[in-house]
C-alpha positions in Angstrom: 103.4 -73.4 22.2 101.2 -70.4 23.3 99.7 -68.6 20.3 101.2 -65.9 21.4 104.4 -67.2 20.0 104.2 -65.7 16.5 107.5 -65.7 13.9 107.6 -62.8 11.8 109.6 -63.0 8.3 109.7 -60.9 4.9 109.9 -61.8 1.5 111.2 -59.5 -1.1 109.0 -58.5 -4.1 110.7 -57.3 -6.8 109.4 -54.7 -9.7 111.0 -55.5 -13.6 114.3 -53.1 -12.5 115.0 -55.8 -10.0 114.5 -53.1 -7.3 113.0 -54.3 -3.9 109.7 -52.4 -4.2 107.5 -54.1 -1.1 108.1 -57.4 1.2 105.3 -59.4 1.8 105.1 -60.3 5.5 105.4 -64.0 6.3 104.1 -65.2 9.7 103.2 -68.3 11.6 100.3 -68.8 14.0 100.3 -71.9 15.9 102.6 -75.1 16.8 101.4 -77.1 13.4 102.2 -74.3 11.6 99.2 -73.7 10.6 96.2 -71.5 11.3 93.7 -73.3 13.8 89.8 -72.9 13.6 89.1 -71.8 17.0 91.7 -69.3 17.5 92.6 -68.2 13.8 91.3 -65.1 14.2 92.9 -64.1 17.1 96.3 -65.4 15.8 95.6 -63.4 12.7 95.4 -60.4 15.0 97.8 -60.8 17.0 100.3 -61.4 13.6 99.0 -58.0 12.4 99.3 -56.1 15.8 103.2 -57.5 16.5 103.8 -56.2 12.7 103.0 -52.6 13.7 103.6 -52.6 17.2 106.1 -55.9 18.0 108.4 -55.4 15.6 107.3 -52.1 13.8 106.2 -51.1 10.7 109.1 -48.8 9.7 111.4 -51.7 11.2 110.1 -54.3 9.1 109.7 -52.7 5.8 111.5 -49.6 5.8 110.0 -46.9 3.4 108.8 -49.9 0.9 105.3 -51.4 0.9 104.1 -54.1 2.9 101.6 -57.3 1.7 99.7 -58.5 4.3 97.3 -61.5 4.9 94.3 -61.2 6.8 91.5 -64.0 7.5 87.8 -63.2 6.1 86.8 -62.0 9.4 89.4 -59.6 10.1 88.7 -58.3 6.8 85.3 -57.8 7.4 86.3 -55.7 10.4 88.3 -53.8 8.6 91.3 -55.0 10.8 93.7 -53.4 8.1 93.0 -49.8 9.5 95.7 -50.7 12.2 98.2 -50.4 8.9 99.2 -47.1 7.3 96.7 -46.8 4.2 99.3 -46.5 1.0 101.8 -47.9 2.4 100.2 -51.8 3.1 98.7 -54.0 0.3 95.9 -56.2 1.6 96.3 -60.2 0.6 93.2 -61.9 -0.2 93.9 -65.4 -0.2 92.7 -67.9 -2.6 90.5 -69.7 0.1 88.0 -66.9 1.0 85.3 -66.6 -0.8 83.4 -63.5 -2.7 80.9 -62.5 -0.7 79.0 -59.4 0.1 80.5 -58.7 3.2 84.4 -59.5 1.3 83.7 -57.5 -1.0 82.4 -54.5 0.5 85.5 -55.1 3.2 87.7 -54.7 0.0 85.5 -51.6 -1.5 86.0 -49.8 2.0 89.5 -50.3 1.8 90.2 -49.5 -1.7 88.4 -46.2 -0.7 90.3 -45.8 2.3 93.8 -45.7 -0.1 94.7 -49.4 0.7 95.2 -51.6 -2.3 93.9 -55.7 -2.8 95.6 -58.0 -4.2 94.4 -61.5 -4.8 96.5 -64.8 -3.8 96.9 -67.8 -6.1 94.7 -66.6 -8.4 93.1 -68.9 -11.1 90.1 -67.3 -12.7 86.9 -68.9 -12.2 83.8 -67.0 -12.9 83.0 -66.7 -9.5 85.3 -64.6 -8.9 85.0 -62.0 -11.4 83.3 -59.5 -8.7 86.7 -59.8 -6.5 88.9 -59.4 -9.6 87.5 -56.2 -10.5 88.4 -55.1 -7.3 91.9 -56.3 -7.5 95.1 -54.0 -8.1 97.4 -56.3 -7.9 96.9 -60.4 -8.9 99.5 -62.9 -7.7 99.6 -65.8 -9.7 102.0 -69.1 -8.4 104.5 -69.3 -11.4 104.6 -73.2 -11.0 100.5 -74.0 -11.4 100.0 -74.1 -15.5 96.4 -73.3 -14.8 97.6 -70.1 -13.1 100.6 -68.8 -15.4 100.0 -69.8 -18.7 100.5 -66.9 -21.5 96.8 -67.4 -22.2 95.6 -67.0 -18.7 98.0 -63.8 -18.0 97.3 -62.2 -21.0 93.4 -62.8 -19.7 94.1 -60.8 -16.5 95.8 -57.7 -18.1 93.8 -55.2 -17.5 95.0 -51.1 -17.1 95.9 -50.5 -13.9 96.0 -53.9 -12.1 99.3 -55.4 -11.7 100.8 -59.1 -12.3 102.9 -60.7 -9.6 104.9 -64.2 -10.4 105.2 -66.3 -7.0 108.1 -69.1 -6.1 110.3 -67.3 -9.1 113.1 -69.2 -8.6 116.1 -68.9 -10.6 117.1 -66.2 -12.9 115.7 -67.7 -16.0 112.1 -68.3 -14.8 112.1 -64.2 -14.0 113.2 -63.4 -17.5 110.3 -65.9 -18.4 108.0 -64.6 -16.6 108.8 -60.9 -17.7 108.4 -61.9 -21.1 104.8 -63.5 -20.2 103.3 -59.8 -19.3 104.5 -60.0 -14.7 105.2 -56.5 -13.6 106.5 -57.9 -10.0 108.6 -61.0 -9.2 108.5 -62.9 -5.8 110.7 -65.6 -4.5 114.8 -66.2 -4.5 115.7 -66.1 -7.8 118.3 -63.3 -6.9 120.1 -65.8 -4.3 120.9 -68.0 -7.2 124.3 -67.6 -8.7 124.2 -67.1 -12.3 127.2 -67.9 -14.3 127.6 -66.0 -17.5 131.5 -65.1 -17.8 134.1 -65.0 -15.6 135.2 -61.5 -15.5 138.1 -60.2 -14.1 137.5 -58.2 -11.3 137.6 -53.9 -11.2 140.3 -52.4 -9.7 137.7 -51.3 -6.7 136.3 -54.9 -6.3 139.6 -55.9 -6.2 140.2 -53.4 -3.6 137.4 -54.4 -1.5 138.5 -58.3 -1.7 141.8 -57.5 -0.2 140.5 -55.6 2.5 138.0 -58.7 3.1 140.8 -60.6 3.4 143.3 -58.4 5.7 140.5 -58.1 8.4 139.8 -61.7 8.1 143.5 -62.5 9.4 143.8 -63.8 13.2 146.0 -60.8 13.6 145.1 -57.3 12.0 147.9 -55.1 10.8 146.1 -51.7 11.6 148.7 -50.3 9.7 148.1 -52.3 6.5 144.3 -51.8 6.9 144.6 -48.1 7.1 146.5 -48.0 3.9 144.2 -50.0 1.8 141.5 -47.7 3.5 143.0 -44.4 1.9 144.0 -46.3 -1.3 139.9 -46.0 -1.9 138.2 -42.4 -1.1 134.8 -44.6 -0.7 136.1 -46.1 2.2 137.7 -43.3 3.8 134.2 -41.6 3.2 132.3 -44.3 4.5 134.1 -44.9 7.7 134.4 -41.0 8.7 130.6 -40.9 8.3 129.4 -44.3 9.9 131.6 -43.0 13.0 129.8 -39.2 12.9 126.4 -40.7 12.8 124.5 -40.2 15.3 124.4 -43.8 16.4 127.9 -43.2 17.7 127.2 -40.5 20.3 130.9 -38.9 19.9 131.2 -35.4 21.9 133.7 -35.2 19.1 134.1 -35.5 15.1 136.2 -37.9 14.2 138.5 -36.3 11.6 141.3 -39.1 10.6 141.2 -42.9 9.6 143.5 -44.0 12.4 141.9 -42.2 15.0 139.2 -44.0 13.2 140.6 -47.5 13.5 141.4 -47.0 17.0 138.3 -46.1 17.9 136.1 -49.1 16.0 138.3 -51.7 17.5 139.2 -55.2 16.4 136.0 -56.3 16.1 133.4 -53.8 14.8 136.4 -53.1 12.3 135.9 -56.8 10.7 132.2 -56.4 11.1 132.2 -52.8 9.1 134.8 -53.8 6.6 132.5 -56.8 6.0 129.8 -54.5 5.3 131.1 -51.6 3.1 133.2 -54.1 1.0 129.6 -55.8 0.2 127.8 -53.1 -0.9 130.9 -52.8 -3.0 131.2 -56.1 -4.2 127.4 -56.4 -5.2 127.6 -52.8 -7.5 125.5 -53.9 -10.2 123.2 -56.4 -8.3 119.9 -56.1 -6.3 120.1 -53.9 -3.2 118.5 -56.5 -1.2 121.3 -59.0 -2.1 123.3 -56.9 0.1 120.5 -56.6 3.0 120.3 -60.3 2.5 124.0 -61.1 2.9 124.1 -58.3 6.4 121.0 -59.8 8.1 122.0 -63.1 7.7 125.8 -62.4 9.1 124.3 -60.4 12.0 121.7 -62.9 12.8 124.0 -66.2 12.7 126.6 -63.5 14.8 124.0 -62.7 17.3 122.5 -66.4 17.5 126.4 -67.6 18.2 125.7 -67.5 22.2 122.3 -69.2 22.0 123.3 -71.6 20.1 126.5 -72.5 22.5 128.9 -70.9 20.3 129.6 -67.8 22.5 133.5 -67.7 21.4 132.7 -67.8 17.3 130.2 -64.5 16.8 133.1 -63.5 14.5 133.4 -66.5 12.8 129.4 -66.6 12.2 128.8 -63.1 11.5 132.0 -63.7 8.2 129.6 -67.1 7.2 126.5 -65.4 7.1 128.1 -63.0 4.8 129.8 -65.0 2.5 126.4 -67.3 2.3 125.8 -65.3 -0.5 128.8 -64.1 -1.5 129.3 -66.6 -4.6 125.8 -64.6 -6.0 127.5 -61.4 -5.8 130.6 -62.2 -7.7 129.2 -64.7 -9.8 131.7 -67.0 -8.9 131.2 -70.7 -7.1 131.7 -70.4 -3.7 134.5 -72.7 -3.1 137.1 -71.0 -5.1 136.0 -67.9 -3.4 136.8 -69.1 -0.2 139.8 -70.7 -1.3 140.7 -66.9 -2.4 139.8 -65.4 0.9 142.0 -68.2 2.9 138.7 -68.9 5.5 139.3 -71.4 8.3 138.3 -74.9 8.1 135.1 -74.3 10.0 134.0 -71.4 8.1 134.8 -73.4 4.9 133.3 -76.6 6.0 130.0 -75.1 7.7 129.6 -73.1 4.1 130.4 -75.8 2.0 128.8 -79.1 3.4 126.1 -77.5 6.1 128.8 -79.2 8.7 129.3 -78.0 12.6 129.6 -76.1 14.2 128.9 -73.4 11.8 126.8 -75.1 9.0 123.2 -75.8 11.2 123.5 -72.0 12.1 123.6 -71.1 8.8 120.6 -73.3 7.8 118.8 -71.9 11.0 119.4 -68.6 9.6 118.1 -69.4 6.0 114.7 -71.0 7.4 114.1 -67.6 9.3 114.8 -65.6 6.7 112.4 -67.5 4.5 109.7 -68.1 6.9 110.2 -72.4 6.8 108.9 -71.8 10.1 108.8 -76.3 11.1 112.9 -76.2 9.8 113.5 -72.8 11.9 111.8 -74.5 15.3 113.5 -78.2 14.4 116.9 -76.5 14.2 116.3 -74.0 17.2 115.5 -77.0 19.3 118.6 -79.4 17.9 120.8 -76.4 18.9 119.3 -75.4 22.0 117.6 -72.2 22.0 114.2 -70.6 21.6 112.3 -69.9 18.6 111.5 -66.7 20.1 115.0 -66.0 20.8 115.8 -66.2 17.1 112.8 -63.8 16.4 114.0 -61.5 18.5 117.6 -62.0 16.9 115.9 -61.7 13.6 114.0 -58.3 14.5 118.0 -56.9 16.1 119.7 -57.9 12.9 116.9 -56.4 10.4 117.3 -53.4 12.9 121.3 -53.1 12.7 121.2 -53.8 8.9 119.4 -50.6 8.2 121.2 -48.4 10.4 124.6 -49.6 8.1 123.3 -49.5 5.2 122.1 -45.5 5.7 125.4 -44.6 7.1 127.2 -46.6 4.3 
């Protein structure tokens, strides 16, 4: 593979609110997955230039902030002018050492407005000249030497920040709020967390039924248009996705039937899908619910490549409910057993089966940058890395535009 063949990803980072505050920026470099001596730099490069230019800044991150690795010598270059100063966060990582030229690449860019944070970090004393530098330390949540009370309380400091890596589940968060971490990384907020089952609102329940009416072989406009009115969000939300701009209507669109007809079979079921998530997940992260619409427009638009031209439907409602058992805190088999899902969708959900289930997992190792998975289960099905990069870039793209109109 050329090295010009570079996966982008992003990883959430999350502030004690549980509010998506930045994404770190996960990419891959070469065929073994891993950085190569003689063209490192130039892969580095490249990774940095197809985040601002390839797939676009704004794209990528929206209006958060964006952590981003660069190797020593790109440092030393001052590569990172190429990002927007206070709005990226440079990564040092834990294999490049302190050393004048480092640490006069991280004074410059502390003056220019960018801020350093330090990867992996274990204290050692030689690297009390970088630490003083740092504004933000990452420490990996599973390595005692890193995350012990004794060696966070050591780096608190005022006005430097403490990030918790590979945070799992929902207990090691609380955990590692309690142990001093302003910012949490990993997918703990993917993980369903049984507490109570509650019974559900009357608005949930509204937005369930609707799931489930679009989700019939045969829509009853009629029936759909009734549930619609029965909740003023969704008449709201419909009249406004259809006058944005996106649209291009020489017209306003003034009723929900003229609505209906105009959204069609299928970008009804795909908007319904949407608007009843953000509905559903009221009370939960807001990037549960970019989660749950990037993965159910990547799996829909990877339905073709992967020789499933006929199911996009079908793929776009999996991707969605992937993570549906998180937002209703509720296991996932009853919930489809609620919904009334076909065999496939259940199956590919349920027990990673085909047709649906390997486009499912292809769509989880993108989104978390398992870059040897996402290439193993590109190739199995047929289709391009690339191609699902560029999928990847669409649905990030398409999950924005609903969510502002929604």
């Amino acid at each position: 593979m050329p090295v010009s063949d570079i996966f982008i990803a992003r990883q959430p980072i999350f502030d004690r609110h549980d509010v998506v505050t930045a994404y770190e920026i996960l990419f891959r470099s070469s065929e073994l997955n891993r950085f190569e001596a003689l063209d490192q730099n130039l892969a580095s490069g490249q990774s940095l230039e197809r985040t601002v230019m390839g797939f676009g800044f704004e794209q990528l991150v929206g209006d958060k902030t964006a952590f981003v690795n660069l190797t020593r010598d790109l440092l030393v270059a001052e590569a990172f002018t190429l990002l927007p100063a206070g709005r990226a966060v440079i990564e040092v990582l834990e294999t490049i050492a302190p050393d004048p030229a480092v640490l006069a690449a991280c004074t410059r860019a502390r003056d220019l407005g960018y801020r350093i944070a330090l990867d992996d970090f274990v204290a050692r004393p030689e690297l009390e000249p970088l630490l003083a530098l740092a504004d933000i330390v990452k420490i990996d949540w599973r390595d005692p030497a890193g995350a012990s009370p004794e060696a966070i309380d050591r780096l608190r400091s005022p006005g430097r920040t403490i990030l918790a890596e590979k945070i799992e589940t929902p207990d090691e968060r609380r955990r590692a709020e309690a142990a001093g971490c302003d910012l949490f990384q990993g997918y703990f907020f993917c993980r369903p967390e049984m507490l109570r089952r509650k019974a559900p609102s009357p608005s949930r329940t509204n937005h369930l039924r609707l799931l489930r009416e679009v989700g019939q072989q045969d829509i009853d406009f009629a029936r759909v248009e009734r549930l619609i009115r029965e909740e003023v969000a969704f008449s709201v939300r419909l009249l406004r996705y259809l006058n944005s701009a996106g649209f291009g209507w020489r017209f306003q669109v003034e009723t929900i039937q003229h609505a209906l007809r105009l959204l069609g079979v299928r970008e009804l079921r795909k908007w319904v899908s949407a608007v009843a998530t953000v509905g559903l997940a009221e009370g939960k992260p807001a990037e549960l619910v970019a989660t749950a619409l990037i993965r159910a427009r990547l799996a829909e638009l990877l339905a073709e490549p992967t020789g499933l031209p006929r199911a996009d439907l079908d793929l776009f409602l999996s991707g969605l409910l992937s993570v549906m058992d998180v937002v209703m805190d509720e296991p996932l088999d009853r919930l489809l057993e609620s919904m009334a899902v076909n065999h496939a969708v259940r199956t590919g959900l349920l027990g990673h089966e085909p047709p649906f289930g390997p486009v499912l997992d292809l769509v989880v190792a993108q989104e978390r940058g398992d870059w040897p998975r996402m290439e193993r289960l590109a190739g199995e099905m047929g289709t391009a890395p690339a191609r699902v990069q560029e999928a990847y870039r669409s649905a990030t793209a398409w999950t924005r535009t609903l969510l502002e109109a929604a």
